[in-house]
C-alpha positions as CSV (number, residue, x, y, z in Angstrom):
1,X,29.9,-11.8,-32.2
2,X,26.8,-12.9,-30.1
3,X,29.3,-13.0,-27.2
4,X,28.2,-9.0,-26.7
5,X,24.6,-10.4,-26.1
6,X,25.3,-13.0,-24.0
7,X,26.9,-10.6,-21.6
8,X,24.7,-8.1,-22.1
9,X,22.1,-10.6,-20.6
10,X,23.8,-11.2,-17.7
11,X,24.4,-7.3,-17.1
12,X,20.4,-6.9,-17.3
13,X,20.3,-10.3,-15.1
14,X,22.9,-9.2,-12.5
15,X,21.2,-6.0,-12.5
16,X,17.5,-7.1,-11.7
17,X,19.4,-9.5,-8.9
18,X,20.4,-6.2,-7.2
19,X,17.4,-4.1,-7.6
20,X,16.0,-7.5,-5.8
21,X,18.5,-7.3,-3.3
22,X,18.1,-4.0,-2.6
23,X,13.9,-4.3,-2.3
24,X,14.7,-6.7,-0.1
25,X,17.4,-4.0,2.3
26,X,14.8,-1.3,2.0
27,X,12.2,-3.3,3.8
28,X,14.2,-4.8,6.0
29,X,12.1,-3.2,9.1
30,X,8.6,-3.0,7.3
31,X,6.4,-5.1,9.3
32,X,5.2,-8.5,7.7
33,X,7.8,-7.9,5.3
34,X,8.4,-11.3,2.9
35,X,11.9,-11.1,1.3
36,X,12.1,-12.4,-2.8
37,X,14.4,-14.7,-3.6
38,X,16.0,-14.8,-7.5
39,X,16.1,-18.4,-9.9
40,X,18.7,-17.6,-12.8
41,X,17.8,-19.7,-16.1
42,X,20.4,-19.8,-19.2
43,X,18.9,-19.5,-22.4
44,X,19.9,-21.8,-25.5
45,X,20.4,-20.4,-29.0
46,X,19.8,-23.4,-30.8
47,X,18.8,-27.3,-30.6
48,X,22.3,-28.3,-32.1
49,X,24.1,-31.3,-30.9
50,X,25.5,-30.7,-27.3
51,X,29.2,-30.6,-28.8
52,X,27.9,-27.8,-30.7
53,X,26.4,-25.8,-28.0
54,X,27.4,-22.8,-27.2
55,X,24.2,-21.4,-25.2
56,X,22.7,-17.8,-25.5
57,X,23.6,-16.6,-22.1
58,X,20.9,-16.1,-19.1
59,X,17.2,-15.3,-19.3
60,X,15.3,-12.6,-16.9
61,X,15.5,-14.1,-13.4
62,X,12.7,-15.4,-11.0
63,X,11.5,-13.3,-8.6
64,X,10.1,-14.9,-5.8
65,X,8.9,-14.2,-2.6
66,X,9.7,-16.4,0.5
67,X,6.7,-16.9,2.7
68,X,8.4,-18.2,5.8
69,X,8.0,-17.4,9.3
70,X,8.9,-13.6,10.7
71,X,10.4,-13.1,14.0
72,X,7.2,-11.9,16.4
73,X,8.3,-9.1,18.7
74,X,5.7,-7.7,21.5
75,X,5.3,-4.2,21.3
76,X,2.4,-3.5,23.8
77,X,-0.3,-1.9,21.4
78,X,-4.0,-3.1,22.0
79,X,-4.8,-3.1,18.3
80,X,-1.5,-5.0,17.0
81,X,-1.6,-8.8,16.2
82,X,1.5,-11.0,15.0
83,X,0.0,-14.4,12.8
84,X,2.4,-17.4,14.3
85,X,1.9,-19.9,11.3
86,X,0.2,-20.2,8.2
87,X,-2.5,-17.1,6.8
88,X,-3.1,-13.8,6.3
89,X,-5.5,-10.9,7.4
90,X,-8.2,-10.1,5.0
91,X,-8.6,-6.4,4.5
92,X,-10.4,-4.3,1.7
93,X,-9.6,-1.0,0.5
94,X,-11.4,1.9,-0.8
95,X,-11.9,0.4,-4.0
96,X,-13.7,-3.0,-2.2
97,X,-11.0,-5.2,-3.4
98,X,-10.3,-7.9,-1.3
99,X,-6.5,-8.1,-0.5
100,X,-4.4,-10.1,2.0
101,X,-1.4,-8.7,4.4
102,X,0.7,-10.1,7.0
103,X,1.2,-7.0,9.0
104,X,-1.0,-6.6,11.8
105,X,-0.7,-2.9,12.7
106,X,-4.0,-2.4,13.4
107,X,-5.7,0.9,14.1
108,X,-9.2,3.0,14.6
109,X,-10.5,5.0,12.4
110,X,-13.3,7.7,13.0
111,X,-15.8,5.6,12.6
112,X,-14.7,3.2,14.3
113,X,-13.5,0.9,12.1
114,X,-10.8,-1.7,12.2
115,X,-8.1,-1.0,9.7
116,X,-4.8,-1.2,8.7
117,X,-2.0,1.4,8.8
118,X,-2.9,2.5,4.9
119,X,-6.5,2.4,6.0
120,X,-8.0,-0.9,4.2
121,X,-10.9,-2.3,6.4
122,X,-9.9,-5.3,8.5
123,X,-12.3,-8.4,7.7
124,X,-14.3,-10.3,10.3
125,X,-16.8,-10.7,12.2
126,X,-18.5,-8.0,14.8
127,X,-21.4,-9.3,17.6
128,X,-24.9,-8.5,16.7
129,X,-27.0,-7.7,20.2
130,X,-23.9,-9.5,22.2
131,X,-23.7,-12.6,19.7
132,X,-21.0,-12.9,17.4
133,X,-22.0,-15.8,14.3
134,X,-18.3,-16.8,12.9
135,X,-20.1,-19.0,10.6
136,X,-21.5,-15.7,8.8
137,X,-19.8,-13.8,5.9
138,X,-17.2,-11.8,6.6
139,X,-17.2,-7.7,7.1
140,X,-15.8,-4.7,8.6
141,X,-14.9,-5.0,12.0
142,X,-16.5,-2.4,13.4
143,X,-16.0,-1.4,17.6
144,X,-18.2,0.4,19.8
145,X,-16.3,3.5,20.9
146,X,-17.8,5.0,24.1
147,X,-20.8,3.0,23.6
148,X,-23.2,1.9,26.4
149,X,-23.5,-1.2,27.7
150,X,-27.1,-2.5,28.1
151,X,-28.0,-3.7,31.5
152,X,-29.0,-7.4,32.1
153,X,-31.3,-7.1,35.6
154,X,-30.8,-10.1,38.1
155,X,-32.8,-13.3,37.4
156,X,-30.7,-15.6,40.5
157,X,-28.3,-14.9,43.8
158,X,-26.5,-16.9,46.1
159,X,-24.8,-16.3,49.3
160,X,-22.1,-18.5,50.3
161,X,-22.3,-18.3,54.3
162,X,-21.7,-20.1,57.3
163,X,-24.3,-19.8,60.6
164,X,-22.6,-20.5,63.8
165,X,-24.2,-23.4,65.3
166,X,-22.9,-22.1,68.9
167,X,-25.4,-19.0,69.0
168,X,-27.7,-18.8,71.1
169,X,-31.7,-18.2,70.5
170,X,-32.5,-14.1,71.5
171,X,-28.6,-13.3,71.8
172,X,-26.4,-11.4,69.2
173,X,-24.6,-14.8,68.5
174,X,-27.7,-16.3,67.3
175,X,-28.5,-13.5,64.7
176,X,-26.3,-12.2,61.6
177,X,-26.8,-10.2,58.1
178,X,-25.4,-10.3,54.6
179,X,-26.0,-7.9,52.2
180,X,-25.8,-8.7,48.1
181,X,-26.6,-6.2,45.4
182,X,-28.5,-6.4,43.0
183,X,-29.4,-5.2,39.2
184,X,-32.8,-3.7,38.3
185,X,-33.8,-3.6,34.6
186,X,-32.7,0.6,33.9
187,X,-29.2,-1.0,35.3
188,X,-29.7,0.7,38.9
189,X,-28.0,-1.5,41.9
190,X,-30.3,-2.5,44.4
191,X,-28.7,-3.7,48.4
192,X,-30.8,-6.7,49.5
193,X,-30.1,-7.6,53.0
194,X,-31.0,-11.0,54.2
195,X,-30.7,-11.5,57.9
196,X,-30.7,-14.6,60.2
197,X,-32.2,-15.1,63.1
198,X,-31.8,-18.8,65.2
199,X,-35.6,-19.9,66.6
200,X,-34.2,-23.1,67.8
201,X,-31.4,-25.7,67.4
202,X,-30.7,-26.4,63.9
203,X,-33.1,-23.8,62.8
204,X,-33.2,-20.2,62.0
205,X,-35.7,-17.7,60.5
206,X,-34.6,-15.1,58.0
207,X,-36.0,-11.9,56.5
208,X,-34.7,-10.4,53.1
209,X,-35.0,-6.5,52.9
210,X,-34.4,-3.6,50.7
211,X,-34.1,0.2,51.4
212,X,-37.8,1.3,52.0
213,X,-36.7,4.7,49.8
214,X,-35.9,1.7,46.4
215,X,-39.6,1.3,46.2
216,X,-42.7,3.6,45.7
217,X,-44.7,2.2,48.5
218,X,-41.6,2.1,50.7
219,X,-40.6,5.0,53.4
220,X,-36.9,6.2,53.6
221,X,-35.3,4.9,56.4
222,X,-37.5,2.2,56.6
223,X,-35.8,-1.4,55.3
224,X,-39.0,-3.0,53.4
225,X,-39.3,-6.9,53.5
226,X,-39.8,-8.6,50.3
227,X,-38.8,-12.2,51.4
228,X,-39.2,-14.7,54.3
229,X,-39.1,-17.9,55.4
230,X,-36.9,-20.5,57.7
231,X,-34.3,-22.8,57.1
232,X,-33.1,-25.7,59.1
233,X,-30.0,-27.8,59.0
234,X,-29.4,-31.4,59.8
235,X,-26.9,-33.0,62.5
236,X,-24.0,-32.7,60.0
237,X,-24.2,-29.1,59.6
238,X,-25.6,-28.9,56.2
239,X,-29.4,-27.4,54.8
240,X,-32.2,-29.3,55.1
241,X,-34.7,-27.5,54.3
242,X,-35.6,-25.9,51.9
243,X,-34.6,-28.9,49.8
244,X,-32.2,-28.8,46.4
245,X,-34.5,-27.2,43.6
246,X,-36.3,-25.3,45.5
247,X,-34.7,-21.5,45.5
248,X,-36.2,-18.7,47.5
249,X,-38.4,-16.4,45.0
250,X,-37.7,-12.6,46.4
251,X,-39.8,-9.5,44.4
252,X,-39.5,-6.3,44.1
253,X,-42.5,-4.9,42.9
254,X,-43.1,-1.1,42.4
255,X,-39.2,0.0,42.5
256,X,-39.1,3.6,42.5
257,X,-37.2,4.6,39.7
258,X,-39.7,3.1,37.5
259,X,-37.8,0.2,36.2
260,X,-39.3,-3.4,35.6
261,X,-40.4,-5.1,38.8
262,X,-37.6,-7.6,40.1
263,X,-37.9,-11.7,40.1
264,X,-35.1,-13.2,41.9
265,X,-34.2,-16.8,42.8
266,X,-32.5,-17.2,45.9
267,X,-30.5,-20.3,44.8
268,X,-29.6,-22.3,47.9
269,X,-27.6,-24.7,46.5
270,X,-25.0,-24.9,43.9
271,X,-25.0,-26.7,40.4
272,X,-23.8,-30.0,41.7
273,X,-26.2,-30.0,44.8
274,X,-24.1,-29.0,47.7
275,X,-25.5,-26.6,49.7
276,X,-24.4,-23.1,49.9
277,X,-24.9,-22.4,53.5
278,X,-23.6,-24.6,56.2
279,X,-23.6,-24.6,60.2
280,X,-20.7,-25.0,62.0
281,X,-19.3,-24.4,65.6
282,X,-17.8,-20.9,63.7
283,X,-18.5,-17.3,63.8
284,X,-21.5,-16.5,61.5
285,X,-19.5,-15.2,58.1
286,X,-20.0,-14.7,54.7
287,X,-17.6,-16.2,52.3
288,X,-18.6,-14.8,49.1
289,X,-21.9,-13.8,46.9
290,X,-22.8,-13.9,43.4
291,X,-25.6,-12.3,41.2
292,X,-26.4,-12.5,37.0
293,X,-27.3,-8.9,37.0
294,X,-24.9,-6.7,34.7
295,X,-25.4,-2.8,35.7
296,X,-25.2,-0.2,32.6
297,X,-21.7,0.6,32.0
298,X,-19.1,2.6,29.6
299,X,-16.7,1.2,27.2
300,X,-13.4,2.0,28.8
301,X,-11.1,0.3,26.5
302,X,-11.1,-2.3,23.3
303,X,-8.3,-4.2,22.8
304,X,-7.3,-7.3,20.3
305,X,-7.1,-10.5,22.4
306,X,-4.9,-13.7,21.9
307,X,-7.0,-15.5,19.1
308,X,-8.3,-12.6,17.1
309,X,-11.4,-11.9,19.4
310,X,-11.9,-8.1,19.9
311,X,-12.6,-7.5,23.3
312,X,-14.4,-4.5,25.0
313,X,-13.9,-3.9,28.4
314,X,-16.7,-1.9,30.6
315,X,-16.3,0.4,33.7
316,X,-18.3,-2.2,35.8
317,X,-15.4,-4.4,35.1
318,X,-16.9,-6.7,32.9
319,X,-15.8,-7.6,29.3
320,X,-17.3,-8.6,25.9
321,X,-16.7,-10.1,22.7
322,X,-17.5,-7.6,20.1
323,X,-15.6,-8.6,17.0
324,X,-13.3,-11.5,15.9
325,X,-10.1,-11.1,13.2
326,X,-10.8,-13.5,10.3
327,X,-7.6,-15.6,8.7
328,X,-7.5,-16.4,5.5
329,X,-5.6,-19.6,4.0
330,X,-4.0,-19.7,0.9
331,X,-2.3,-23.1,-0.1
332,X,0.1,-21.4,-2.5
333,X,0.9,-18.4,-0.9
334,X,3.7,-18.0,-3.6
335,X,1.2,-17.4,-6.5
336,X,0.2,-13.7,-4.8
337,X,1.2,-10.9,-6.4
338,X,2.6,-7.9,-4.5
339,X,0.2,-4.8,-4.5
340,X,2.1,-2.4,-2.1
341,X,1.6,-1.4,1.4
342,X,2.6,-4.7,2.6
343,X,-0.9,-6.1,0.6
344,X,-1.0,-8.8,-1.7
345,X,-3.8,-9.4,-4.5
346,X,-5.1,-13.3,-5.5
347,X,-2.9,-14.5,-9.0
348,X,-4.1,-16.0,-11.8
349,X,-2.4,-19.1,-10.1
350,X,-3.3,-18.6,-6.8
351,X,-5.8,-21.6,-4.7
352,X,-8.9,-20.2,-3.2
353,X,-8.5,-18.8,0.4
354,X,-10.2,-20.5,2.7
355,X,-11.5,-18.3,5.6
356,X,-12.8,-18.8,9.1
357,X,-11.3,-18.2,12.6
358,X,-7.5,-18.5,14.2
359,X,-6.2,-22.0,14.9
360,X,-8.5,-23.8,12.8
361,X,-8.4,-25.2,9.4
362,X,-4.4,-25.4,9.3
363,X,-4.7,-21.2,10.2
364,X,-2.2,-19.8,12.0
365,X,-2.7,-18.3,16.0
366,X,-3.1,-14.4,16.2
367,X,-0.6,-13.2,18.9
368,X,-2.2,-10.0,20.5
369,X,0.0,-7.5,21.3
370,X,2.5,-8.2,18.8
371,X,4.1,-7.7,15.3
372,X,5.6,-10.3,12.9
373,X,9.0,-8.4,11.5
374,X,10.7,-8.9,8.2
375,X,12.3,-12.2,7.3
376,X,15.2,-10.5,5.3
377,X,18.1,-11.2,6.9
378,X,21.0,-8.3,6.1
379,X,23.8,-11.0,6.0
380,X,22.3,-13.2,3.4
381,X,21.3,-9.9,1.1
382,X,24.8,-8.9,1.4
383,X,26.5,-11.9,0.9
384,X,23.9,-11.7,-2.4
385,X,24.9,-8.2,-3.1
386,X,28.7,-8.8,-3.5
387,X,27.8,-12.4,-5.3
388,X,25.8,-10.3,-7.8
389,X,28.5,-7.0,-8.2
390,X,31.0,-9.6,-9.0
391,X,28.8,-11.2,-11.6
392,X,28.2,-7.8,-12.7
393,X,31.7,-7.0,-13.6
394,X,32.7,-10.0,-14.9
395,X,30.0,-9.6,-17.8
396,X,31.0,-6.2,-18.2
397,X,34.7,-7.8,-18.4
398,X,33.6,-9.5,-21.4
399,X,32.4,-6.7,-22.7
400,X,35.5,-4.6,-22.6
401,X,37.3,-7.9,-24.0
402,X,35.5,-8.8,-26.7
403,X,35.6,-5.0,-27.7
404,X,39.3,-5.3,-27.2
405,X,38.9,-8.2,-29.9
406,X,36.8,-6.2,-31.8
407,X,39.0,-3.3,-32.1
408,X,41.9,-6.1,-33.3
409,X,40.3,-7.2,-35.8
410,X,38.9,-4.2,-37.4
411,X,43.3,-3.3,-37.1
412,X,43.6,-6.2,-39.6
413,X,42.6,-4.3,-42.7
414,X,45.1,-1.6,-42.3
């Protein structure tokens, strides 16, 4: 009888249905898990005519995995990422082979690498001298731990002020300082002080000065003068003179702790040509100051940011792009074959990935901060698991029955 086959093929389909279903339960908290799905197919013994069919029961299922969307849950740590969309990270292992994951739970090794939680190198990009090239092949994402921050000294300052046009000439209404720092090429901070003093109506000289002790030819105590000049202001309260485009140059020359002499602008207006000093009938006050200098400074933290970019952050407060996450495309994501530790390896079916940065190129957004969970859900797999037991005993069934049969017939001879 080839009804003990038939069965028999269901019993070894049923049965790779519930190993499925059970892979599928065993992951169900394993981050940027992908459930698999099973396709039953019956098999045909012969070609006959269709009333002469009988079939040859069911081949080995499908398996296939389900690429859709996990739930994305924040969980706070600085190195986790969720992908919202279509992708996945490129990471290599200790072999050099290039796999793909969903499951962003990043970490640091001791070098400083980027990697996964079964240590496979995350792929991207890392900045070269403070300029990161996304255009570039792909690498190791590699972060500066504890690494110094190289000082930028100041090129241009402004002060943002107000001169009260009520003060008079040779009283203390009619002078008033502001103090800016600034950033010398070794990273040292530097306090200019520029004060103001009113010569006549609308007109007011000023003097720019650093602690005599800053420079060499200086004397402690002493503020030396390295700038001045007048300004004047017109009936409406705003500068007159010096006119747009033509900042204040202030030097220091001969700073005392050896580093490059210092070429400032003075910018006195901003970028679209309003002045940055005015004259009103109000007290003399500074509203704010700005300077391009960056001062040497520690890396106090890295952390993944929205996007992918890997972002340092300094203990002068100040923050830099040092790596970016790369995403990887892949237009038939079904085609990848399952390597373990949440990775995946390219099939022989499989579409090239196409890889560049977050949100472009029909990638997915990185989430920072967050993990994309399983998409098993337990009340499908167990509505599957009792579909599959009963299949299971029903082939079985026929099993026992045609033995039963069996049994009869072989009864016949006696």
């Amino acid at each position: 009888m080839s009804g003990f086959s038939i069965a028999l093929t269901g019993l070894n389909a049923d049965t790779t249905a519930l190993d499925v279903v059970g892979n599928n339960l065993a992951n169900l908290n394993t981050t940027g898990f992908k459930g698999s799905t099973v396709s039953f197919q019956d098999l045909v013994a012969s070609l006959a005519e269709s009333s002469n069919q009988v079939g040859a029961g069911v081949s080995a299922p499908l398996t296939q995995k389900q690429f859709l969307q996990g739930s994305i849950s924040l969980s706070g740590g600085a190195f986790d990422a969720a992908i919202q969309g279509d992708g996945f990270f490129v990471v290599t292992n200790s072999a050099g082979n290039t796999l793909y994951t969903r499951a962003g739970n990043f970490q640091l090794d001791a070098q400083g690498n980027l990697v996964t939680a079964s240590g496979d190198k995350v792929q991207g990009w890392t900045s070269t001298g403070g300029v990161l090239n996304t255009t570039g092949t792909v690498g190791n994402i590699t972060i500066p731990e504890n690494s110094i921050q190289t000082p930028t000294p100041t090129s241009q300052f402004i002060l943002n002020m107000n001169l009260n046009s009520d003060g008079v000439v040779g009283d203390p209404t009619g002078t008033f300082s502001a103090p800016i720092q600034v950033v010398d090429s070794l990273g040292a901070t530097h306090t200019l002080t520029a004060t103001f003093t009113k010569s006549a109506a609308g007109s007011w000289k000023y003097t720019v000065t650093v602690p005599g002790e800053d420079l060499a030819s200086g004397k402690a105590g002493t503020p030396s003068s390295v700038a001045t000049g007048t300004i004047t202001f017109d009936a409406n309260g705003q500068l007159k003179t010096p006119a747009a485009g033509s900042p204040v140059s202030v030097k220091l020359t001969g700073l005392a702790d050896g580093a490059a002499d210092l070429t400032m602008n003075w910018n006195l207006y901003n970028a679209d040509g309003s002045s940055t000093m005015t004259q009103f009938s109000q007290p003399s006050a500074l509203s704010g100051s700005s300077q391009d200098g960056i001062a040497a400074a520690q890396v106090t933290q890295v952390a993944i940011a929205n996007g992918g970019e890997v972002i340092a952050h300094y203990s002068n407060g100040t923050q830099q792009v040092v790596g970016q996450i790369a995403l990887a495309s892949i237009s038939n994501p079904e085609s990848l074959v399952a390597v373990g530790q949440n990775n995946f390896e390219l099939g022989g079916e499989s579409a090239t990935p196409a890889v560049g940065t977050a949100g472009t190129g029909g990638r997915g957004t990185i989430q920072a901060g967050a993990l994309e969970g399983s998409t098993v859900d337990i009340a499908t797999e167990f509505t599957n698991l009792i579909v599959y037991q009963r299949s299971y005993q029903a082939n079985s069934r026929v099993i026992t029955t045609l033995d039963e049969l069996t049994q009869d017939l072989l009864q016949m001879k006696r």
